[in-house]
C-alpha positions as a Markdown table, in Angstrom:
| # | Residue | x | y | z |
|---|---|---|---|---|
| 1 | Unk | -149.1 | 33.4 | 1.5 |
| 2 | Unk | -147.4 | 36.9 | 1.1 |
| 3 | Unk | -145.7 | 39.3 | 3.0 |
| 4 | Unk | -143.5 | 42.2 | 1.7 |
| 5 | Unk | -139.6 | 42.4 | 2.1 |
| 6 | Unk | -137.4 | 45.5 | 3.2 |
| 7 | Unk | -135.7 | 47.1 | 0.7 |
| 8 | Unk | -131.8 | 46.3 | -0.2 |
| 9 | Unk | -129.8 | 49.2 | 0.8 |
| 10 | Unk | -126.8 | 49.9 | -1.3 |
| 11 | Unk | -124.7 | 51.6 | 1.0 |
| 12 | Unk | -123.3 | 53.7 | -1.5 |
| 13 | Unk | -121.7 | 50.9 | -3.6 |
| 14 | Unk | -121.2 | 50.6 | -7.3 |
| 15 | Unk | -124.2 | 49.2 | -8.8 |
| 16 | Unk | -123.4 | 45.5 | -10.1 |
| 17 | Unk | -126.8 | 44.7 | -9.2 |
| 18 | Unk | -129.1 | 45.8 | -6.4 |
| 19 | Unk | -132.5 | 43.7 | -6.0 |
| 20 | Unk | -135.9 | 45.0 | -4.6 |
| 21 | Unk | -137.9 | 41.6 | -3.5 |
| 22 | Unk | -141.2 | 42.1 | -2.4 |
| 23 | Unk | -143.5 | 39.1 | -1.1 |
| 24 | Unk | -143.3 | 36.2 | 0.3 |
| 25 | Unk | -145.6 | 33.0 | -0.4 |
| 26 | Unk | -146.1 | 31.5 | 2.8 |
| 27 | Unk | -147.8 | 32.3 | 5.8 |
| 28 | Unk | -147.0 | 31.7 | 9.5 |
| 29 | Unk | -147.1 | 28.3 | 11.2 |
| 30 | Unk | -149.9 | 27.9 | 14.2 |
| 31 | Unk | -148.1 | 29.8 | 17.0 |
| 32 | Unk | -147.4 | 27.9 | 20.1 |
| 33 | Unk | -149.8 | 28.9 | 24.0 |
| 34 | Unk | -148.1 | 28.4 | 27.0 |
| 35 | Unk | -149.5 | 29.7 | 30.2 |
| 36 | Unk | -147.7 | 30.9 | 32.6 |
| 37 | Unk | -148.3 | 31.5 | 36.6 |
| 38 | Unk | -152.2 | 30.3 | 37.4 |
| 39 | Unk | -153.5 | 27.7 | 34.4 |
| 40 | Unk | -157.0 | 27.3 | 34.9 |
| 41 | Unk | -159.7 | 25.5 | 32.0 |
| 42 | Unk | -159.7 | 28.2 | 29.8 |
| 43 | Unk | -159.1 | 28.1 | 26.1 |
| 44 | Unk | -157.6 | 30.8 | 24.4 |
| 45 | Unk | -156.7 | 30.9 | 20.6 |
| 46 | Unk | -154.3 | 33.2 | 18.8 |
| 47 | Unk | -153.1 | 33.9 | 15.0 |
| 48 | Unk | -150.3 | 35.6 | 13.6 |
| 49 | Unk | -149.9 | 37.7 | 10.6 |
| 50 | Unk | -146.7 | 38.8 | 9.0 |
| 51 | Unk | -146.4 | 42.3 | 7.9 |
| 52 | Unk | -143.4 | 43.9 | 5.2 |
| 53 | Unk | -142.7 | 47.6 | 5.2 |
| 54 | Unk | -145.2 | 48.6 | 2.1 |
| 55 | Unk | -148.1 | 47.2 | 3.6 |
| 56 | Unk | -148.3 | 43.6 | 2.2 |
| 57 | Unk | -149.8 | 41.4 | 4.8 |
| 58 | Unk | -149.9 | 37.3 | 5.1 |
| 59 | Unk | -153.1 | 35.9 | 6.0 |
| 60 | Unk | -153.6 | 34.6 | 9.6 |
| 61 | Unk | -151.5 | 31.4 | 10.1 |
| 62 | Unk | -153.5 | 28.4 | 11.9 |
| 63 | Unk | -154.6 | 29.3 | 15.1 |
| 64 | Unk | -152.4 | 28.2 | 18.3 |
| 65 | Unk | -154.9 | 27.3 | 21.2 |
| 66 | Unk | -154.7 | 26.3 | 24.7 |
| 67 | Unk | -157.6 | 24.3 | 26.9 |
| 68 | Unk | -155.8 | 25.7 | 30.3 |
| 69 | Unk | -155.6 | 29.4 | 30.5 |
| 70 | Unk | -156.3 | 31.6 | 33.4 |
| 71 | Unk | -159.7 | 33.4 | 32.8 |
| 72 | Unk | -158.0 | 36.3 | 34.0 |
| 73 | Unk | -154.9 | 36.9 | 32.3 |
| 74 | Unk | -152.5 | 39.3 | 34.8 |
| 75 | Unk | -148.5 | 40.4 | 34.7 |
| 76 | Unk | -148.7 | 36.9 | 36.4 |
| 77 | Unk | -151.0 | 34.5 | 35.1 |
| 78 | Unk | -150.6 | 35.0 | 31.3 |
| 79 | Unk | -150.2 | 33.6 | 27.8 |
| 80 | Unk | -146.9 | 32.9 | 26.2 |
| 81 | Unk | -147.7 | 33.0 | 22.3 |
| 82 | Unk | -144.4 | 32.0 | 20.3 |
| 83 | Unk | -144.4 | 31.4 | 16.4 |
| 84 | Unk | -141.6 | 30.5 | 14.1 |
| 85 | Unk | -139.9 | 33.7 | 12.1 |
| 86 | Unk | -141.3 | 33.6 | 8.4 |
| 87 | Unk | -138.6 | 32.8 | 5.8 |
| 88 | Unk | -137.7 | 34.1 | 2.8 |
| 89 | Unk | -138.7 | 31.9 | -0.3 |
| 90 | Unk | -136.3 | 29.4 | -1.5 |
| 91 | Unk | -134.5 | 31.3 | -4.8 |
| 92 | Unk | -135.0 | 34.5 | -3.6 |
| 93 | Unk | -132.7 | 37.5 | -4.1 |
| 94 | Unk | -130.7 | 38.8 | -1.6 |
| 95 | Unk | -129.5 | 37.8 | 1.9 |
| 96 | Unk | -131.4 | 34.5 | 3.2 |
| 97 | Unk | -130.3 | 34.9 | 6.8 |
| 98 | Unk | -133.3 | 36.4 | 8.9 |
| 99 | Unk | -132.5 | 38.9 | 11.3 |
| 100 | Unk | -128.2 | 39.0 | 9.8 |
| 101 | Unk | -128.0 | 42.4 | 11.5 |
| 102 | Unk | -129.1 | 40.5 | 14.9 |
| 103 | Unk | -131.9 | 43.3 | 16.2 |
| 104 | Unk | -133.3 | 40.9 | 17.8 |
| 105 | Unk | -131.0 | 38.3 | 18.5 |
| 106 | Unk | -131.3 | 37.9 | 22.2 |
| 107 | Unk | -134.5 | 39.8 | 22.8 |
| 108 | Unk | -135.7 | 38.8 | 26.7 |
| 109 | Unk | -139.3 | 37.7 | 24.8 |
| 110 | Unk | -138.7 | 35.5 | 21.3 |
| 111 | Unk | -135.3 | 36.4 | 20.4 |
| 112 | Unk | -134.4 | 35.8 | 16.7 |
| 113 | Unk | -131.1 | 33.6 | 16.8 |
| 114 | Unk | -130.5 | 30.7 | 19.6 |
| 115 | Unk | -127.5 | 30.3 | 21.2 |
| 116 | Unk | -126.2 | 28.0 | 23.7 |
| 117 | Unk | -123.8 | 30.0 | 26.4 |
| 118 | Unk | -125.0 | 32.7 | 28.8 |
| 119 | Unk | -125.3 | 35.9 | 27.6 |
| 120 | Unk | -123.1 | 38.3 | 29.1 |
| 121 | Unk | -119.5 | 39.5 | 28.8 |
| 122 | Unk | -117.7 | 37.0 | 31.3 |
| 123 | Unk | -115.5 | 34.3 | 30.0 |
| 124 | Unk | -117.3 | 31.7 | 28.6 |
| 125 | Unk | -120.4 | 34.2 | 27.6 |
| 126 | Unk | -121.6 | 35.5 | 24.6 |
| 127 | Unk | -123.3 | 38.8 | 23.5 |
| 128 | Unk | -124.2 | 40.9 | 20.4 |
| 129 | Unk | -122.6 | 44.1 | 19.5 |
| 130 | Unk | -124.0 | 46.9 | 17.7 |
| 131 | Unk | -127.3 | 45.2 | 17.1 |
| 132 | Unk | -129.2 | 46.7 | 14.7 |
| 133 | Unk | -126.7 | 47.9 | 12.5 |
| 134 | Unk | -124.5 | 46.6 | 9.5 |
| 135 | Unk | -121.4 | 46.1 | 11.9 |
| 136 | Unk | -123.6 | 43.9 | 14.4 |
| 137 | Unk | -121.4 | 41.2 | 15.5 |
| 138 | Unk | -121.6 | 38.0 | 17.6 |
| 139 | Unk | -119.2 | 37.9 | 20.3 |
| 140 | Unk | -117.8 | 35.0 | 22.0 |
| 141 | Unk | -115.8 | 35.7 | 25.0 |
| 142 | Unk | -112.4 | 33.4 | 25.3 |
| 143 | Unk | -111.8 | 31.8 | 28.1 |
| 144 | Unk | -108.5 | 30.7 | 28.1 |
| 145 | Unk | -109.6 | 26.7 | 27.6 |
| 146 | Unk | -111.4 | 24.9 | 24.8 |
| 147 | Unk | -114.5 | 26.4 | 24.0 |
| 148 | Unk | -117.7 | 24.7 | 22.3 |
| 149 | Unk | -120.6 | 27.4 | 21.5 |
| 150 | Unk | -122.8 | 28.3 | 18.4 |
| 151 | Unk | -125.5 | 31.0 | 17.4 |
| 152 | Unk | -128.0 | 29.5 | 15.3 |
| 153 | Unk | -130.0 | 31.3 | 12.7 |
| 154 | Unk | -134.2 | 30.9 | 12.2 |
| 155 | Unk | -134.8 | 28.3 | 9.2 |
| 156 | Unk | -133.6 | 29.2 | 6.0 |
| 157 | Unk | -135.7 | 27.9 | 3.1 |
| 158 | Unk | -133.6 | 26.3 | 0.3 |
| 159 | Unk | -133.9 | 25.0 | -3.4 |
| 160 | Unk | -132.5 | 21.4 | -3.5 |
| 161 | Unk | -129.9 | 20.4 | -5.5 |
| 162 | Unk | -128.6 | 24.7 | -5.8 |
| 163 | Unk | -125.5 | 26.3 | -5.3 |
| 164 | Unk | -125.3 | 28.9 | -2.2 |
| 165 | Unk | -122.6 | 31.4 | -1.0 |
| 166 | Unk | -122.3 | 31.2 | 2.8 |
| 167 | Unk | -120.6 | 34.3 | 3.5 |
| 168 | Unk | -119.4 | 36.0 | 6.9 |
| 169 | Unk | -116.7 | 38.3 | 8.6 |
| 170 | Unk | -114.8 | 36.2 | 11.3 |
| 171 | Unk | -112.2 | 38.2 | 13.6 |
| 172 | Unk | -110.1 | 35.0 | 15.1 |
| 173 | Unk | -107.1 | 37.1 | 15.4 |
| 174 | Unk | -107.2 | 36.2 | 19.2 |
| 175 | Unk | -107.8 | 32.4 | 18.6 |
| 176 | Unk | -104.9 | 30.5 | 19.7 |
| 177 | Unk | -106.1 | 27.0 | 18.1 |
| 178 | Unk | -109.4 | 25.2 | 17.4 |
| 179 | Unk | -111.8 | 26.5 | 14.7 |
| 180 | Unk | -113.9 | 29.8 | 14.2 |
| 181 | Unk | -116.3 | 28.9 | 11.5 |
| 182 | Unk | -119.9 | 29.0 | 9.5 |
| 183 | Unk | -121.5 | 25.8 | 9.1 |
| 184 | Unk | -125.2 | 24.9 | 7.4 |
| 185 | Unk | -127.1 | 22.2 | 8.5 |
| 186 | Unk | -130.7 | 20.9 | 9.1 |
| 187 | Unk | -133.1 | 22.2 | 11.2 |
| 188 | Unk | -132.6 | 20.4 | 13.7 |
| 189 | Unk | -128.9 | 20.3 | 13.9 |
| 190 | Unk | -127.7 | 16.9 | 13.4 |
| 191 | Unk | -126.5 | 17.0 | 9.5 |
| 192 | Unk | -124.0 | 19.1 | 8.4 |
| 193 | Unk | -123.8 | 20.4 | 4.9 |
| 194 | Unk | -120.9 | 22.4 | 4.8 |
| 195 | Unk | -118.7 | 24.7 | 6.3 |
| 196 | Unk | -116.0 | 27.8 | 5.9 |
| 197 | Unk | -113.2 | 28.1 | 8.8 |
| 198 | Unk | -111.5 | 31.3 | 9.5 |
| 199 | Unk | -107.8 | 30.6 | 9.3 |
| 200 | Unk | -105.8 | 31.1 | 13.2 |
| 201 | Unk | -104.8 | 34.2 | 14.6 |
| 202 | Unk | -106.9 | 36.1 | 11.4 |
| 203 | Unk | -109.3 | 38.4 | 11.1 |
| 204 | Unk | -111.7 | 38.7 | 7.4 |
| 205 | Unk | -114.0 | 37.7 | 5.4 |
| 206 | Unk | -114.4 | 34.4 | 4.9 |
| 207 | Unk | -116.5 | 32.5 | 1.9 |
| 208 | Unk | -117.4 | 28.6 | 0.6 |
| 209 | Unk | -119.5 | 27.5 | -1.9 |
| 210 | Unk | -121.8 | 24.6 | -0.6 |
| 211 | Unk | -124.2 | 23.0 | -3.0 |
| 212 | Unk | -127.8 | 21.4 | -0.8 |
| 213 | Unk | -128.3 | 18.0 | -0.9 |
| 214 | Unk | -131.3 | 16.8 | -3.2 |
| 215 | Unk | -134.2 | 16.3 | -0.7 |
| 216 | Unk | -132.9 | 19.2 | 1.4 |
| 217 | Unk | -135.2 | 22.4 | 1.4 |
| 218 | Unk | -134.3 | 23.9 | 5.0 |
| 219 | Unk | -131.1 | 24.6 | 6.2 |
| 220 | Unk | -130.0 | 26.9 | 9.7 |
| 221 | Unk | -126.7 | 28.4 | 9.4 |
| 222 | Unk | -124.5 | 28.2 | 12.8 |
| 223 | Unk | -121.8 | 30.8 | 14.2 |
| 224 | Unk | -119.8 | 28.0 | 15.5 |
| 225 | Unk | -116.5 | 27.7 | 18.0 |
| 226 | Unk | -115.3 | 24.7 | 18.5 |
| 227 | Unk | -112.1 | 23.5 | 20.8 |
| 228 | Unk | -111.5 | 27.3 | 20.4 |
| 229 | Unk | -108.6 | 28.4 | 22.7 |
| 230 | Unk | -108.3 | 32.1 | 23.0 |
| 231 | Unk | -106.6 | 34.2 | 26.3 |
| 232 | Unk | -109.4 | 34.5 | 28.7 |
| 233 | Unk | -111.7 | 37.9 | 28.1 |
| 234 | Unk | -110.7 | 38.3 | 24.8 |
| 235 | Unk | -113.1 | 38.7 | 21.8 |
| 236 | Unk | -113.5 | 36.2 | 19.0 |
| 237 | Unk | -116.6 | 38.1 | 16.5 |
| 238 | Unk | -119.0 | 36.6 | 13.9 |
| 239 | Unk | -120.6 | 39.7 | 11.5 |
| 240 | Unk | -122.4 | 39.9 | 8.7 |
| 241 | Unk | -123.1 | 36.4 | 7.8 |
| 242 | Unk | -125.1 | 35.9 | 4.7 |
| 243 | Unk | -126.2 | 33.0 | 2.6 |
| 244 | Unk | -127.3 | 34.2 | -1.1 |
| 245 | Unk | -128.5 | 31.9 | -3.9 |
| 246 | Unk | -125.4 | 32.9 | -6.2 |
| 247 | Unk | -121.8 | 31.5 | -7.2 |
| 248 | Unk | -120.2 | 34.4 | -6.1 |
| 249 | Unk | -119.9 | 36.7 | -2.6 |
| 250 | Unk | -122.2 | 39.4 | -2.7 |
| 251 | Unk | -121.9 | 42.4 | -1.2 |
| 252 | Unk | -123.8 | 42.7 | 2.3 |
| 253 | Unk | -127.2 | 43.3 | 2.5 |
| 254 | Unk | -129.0 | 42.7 | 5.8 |
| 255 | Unk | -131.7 | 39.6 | 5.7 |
| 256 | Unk | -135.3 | 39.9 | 6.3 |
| 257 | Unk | -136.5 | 41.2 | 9.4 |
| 258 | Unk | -140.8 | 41.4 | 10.1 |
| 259 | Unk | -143.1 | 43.0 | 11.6 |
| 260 | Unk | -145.8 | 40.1 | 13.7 |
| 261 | Unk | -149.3 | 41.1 | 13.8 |
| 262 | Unk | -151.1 | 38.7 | 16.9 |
| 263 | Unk | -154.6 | 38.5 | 17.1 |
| 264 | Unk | -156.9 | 36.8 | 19.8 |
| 265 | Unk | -159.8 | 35.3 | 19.8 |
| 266 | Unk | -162.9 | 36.6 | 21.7 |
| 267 | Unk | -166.4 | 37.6 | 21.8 |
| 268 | Unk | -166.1 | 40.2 | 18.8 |
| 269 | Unk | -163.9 | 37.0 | 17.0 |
| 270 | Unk | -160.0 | 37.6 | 16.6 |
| 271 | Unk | -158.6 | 40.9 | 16.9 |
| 272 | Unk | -155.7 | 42.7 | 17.2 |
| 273 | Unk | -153.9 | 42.8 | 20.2 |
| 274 | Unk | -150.0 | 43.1 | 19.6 |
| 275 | Unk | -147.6 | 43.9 | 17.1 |
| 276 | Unk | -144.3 | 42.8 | 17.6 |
| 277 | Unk | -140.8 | 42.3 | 15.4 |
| 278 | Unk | -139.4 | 39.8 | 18.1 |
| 279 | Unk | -140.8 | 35.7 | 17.7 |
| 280 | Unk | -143.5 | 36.3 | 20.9 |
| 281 | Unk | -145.4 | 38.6 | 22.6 |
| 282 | Unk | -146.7 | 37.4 | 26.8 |
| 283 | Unk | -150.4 | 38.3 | 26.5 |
| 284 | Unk | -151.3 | 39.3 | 30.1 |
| 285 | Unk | -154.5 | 40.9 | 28.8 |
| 286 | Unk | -153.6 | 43.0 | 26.4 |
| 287 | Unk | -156.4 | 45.6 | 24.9 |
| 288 | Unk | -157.7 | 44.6 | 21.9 |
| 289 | Unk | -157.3 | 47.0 | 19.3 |
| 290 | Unk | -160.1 | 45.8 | 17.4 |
| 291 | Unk | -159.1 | 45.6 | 14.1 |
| 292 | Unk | -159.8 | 41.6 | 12.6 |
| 293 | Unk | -157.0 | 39.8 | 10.6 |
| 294 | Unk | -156.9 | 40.5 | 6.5 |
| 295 | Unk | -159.0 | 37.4 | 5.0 |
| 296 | Unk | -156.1 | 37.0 | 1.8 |
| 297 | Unk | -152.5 | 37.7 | 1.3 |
| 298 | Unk | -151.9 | 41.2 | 0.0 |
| 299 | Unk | -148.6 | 42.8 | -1.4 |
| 300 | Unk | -149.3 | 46.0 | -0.6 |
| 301 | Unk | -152.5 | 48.0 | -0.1 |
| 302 | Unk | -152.8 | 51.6 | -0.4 |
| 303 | Unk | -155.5 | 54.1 | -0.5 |
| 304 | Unk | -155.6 | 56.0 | -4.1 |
| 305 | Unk | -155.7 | 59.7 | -4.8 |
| 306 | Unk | -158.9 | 61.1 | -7.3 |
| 307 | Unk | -157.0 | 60.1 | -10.0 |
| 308 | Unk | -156.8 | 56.5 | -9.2 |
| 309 | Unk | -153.1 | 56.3 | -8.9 |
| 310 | Unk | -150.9 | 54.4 | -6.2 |
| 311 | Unk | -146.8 | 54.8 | -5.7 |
| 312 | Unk | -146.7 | 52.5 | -2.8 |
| 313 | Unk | -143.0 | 50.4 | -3.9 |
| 314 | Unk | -140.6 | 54.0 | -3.8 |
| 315 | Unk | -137.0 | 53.1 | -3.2 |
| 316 | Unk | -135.3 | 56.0 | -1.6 |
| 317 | Unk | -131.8 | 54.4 | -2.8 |
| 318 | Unk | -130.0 | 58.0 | -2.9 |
| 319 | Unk | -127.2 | 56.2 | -3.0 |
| 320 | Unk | -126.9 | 53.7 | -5.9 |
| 321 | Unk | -124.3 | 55.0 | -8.3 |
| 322 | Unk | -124.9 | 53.4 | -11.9 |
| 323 | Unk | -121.8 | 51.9 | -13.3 |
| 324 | Unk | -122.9 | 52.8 | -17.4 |
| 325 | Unk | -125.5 | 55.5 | -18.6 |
| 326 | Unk | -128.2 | 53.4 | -18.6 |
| 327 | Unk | -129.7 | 50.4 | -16.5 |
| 328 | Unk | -131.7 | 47.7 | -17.0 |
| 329 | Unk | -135.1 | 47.1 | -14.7 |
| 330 | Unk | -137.0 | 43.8 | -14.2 |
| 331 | Unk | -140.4 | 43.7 | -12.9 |
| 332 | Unk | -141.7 | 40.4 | -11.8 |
| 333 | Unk | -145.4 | 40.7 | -11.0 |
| 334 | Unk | -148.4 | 39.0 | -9.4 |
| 335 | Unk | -151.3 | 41.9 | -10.9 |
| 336 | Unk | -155.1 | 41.7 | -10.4 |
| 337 | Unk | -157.0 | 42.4 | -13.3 |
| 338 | Unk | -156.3 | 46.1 | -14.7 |
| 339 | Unk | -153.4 | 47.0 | -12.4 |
| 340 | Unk | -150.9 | 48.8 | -14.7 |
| 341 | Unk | -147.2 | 49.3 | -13.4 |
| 342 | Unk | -144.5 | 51.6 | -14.7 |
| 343 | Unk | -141.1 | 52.9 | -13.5 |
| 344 | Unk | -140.3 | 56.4 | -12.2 |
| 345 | Unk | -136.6 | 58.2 | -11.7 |
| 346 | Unk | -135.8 | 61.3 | -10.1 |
| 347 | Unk | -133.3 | 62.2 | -11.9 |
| 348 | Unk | -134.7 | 63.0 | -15.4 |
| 349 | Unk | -134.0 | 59.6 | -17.0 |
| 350 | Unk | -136.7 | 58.0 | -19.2 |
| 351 | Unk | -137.7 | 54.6 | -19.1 |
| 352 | Unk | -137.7 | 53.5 | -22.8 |
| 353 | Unk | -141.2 | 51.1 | -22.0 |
| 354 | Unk | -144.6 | 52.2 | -22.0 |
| 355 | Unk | -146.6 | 51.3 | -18.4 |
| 356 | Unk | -147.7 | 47.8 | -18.5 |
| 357 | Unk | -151.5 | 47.3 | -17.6 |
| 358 | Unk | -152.5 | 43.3 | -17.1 |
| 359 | Unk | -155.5 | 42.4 | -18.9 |
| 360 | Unk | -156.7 | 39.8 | -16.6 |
| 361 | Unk | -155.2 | 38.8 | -13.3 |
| 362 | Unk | -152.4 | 36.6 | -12.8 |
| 363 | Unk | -147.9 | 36.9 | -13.2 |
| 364 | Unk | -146.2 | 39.4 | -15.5 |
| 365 | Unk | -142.6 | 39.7 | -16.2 |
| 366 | Unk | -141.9 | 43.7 | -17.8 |
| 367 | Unk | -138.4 | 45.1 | -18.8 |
| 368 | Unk | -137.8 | 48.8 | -18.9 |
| 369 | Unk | -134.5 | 50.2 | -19.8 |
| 370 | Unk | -133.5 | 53.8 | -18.3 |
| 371 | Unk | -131.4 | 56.2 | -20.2 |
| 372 | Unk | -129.8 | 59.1 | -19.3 |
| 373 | Unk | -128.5 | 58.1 | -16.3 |
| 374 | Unk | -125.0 | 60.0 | -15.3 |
| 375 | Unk | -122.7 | 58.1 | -13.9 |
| 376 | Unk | -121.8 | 57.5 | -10.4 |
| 377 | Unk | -124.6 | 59.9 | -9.4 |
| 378 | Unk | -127.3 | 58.4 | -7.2 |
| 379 | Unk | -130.4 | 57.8 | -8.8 |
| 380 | Unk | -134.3 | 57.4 | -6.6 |
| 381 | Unk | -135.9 | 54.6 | -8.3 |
| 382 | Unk | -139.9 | 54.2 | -8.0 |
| 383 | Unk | -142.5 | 51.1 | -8.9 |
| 384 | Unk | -145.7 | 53.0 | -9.5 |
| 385 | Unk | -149.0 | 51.7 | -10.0 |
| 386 | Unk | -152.5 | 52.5 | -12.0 |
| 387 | Unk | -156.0 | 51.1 | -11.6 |
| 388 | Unk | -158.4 | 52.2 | -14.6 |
| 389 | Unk | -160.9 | 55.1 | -13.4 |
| 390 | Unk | -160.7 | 57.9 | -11.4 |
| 391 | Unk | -162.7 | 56.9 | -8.2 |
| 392 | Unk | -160.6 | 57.4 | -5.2 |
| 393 | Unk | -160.5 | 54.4 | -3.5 |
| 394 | Unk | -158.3 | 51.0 | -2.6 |
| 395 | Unk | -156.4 | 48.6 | -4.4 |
| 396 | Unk | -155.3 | 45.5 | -3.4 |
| 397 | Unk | -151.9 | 43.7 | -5.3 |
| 398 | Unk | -152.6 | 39.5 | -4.3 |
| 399 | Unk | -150.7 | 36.8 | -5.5 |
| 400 | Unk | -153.7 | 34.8 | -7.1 |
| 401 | Unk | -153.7 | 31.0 | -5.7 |
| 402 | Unk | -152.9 | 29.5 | -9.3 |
| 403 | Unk | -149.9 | 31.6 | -9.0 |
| 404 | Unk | -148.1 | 29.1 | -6.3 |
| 405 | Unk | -147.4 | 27.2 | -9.4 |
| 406 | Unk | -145.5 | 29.4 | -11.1 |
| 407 | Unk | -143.1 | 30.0 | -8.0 |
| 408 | Unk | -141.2 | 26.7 | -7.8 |
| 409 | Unk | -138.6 | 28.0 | -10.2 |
| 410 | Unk | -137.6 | 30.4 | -6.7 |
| 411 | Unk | -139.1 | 33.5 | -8.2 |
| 412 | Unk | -141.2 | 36.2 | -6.0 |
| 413 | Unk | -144.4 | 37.2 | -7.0 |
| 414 | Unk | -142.9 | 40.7 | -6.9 |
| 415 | Unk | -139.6 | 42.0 | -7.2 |
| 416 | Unk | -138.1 | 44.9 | -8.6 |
| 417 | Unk | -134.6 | 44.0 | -10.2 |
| 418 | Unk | -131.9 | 46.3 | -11.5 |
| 419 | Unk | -129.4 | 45.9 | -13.3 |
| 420 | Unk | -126.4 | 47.6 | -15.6 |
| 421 | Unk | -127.7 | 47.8 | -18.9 |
């Protein structure tokens, strides 16, 4: 039901707005057993957890089982445990498209994009380029004939009825005819929804507007060629494909990307066993770590200091460079009971709000405005936290279950938003 989002990175770009999302409301669906090698009659269960950089943690998804596992699991008799990539929530801030900055895109063991060519770098084949970072790019490789290929991304929750910006670099400048383009469509690839084309022979950013059917909450995005003729060898490039909730093209931020937690069942009940960014892990019996799966969602947990205080949501954006003296912050917040939450800045400005403490547990929406910021100086933006007391101990942030209501409007139990003021 929650799981904690990277950070936005700036890059160094003037601050229109730069958003800090923090959970998510769903957990993992029942992963999928497969053995492999040997099959035998022995049943072996599995649950996933998804895990955000601050800590937050789903709870375990339905378990995944199979009746006809080896007893022994080996390097060759073993249990392939695949799950689906956890989305964003529909209205979120920010880049929808999981993995954008393809990491993981053709991992050997769950990889986070499918594709239908070969990967490799002969003609015909496709292959990713500077994984990992903002420039990552999809590569198709011409062949000198009409080509038909795609990359498709995980599922990409949606709100019906709402305005998205599919967004994308396209290099065609090598494309001789046919169409280089970003399409949505449904899951399973039949219906399209809409599409941008990058013009012949150009290379750029390329942009539509396409507004989801009503009815339509799930959409994939493809990096599509399609009776592409380009000279044999040659590179046609897909990079930094985004689809945001807004009317406008955004600046690039990289989509989500988790961490999986897998835990097995045994005699001692589930436990740890793997941890794992890619969409499966081979079990071919791996140690358990014994550590059992949370029992709730949490945003983030963190041990407090003697004075009961907790800074666990620090921004190091070094590199956001206000456009005006002063900016506006939004806090949207799921709080248990007596969990007070403020905003700190390195730089000397003074948030004009006192901290906010919740008198009983459910959502809060705060507003702070900070002055005294200088102009095209980067500022270090931090959410802190305070329990009442001064017990060192732990404090859990959950999204309480009467809050799922109050997320259909596409908000995130937590975000931090900033804004000029």
């Amino acid at each position: 039901m929650g799981v904690l989002v990277p950070q936005a990175s700036s890059g160094g770009k003037p601050l229109a707005e730069a958003v800090f999302y923090s959970l998510l409301i769903s957990t993992s669906t029942a992963p999928t057993v497969t053995p492999v090698g040997a099959t035998g009659t022995t049943t072996w269960s599995y649950e996933i957890t998804a895990v955000g950089n601050f800590g937050g943690q789903t709870a375990p998804s339905p378990a995944g089982s199979t009746t006809t596992g080896n007893a022994t699991l080996s390097t060759t008799d073993y249990n392939l445990v695949t799950w689906d990539a956890v989305p964003l929530p529909a209205g979120s801030p920010g880049n929808l498209v999981y993995d954008s900055n393809l990491t993981n895109a053709i991992a050997a063991v769950g990889p986070t994009w499918t594709v239908t060519a070969t990967i490799g770098t002969a003609p015909g084949d496709m292959n990713v380029l500077n994984g990992g970072a903002d420039s990552a790019e999809w590569a198709f490789y011409g062949t000198g004939a009409a080509m038909y290929q795609h990359a498709a991304t995980q599922v990409i929750a949606v709100i019906p009825g709402s305005t998205y910006t599919l967004a994308g670099n396209i290099d065609a400048s090598a494309v001789t005819s046919g169409l280089a383009r970003l399409m949505i469509y449904d899951p399973t690839g039949t219906t399209q929804y809409g599409e941008v084309d990058q013009t012949v022979g150009v290379a750029g950013e390329v942009s539509a507007q396409i507004t989801i059917p009503a009815g339509v909450d799930q959409v994939i995005v493809f990096a599509d060629v399609a009776i592409m003729v380009a000279p044999s060898g040659s590179l046609v490039t897909f990079s930094q494909i985004q689809l945001t909730q807004t009317s406008t093209v955004q600046p690039y931020e990289p989509g989500p990307l988790w961490s999986y937690y897998v835990y097995r069942d045994g005699t001692s009940g589930y436990e740890l066993v793997a941890i794992r960014s890619v969409l499966a892990v081979e079990d071919t019996g791996l140690s358990s770590l014994g550590v059992p799966p949370p029992t709730t969602s949490t945003l983030a947990e963190v041990t407090t200091g003697t004075d009961g205080t907790w800074s666990p949501l620090t921004f190091t954006e070094t590199q956001l460079t206000p456009t005006s003296s002063s900016i506006l912050v939004e806090i949207e917040a799921a709080l248990s009971a007596g969990v007070g939450l403020s905003i700190l800045v390195n730089n000397g400005a003074t948030p004009s709000a006192a901290p906010f403490v919740a008198g009983a547990a459910g959502q809060y929406s705060m507003t702070f405005v900070v002055d005294g910021l200088t102009p095209f100086v980067g500022i270090q933006l931090s959410v802190a936290a305070t329990v009442a007391g001064s017990t060192a101990g732990t404090i859990l942030v959950q999204p309480d279950e009467t809050d799922i209501s109050l997320l259909t409007a596409g908000q995130s139990p937590l975000y931090l938003r900033v804004l000029p003021n």
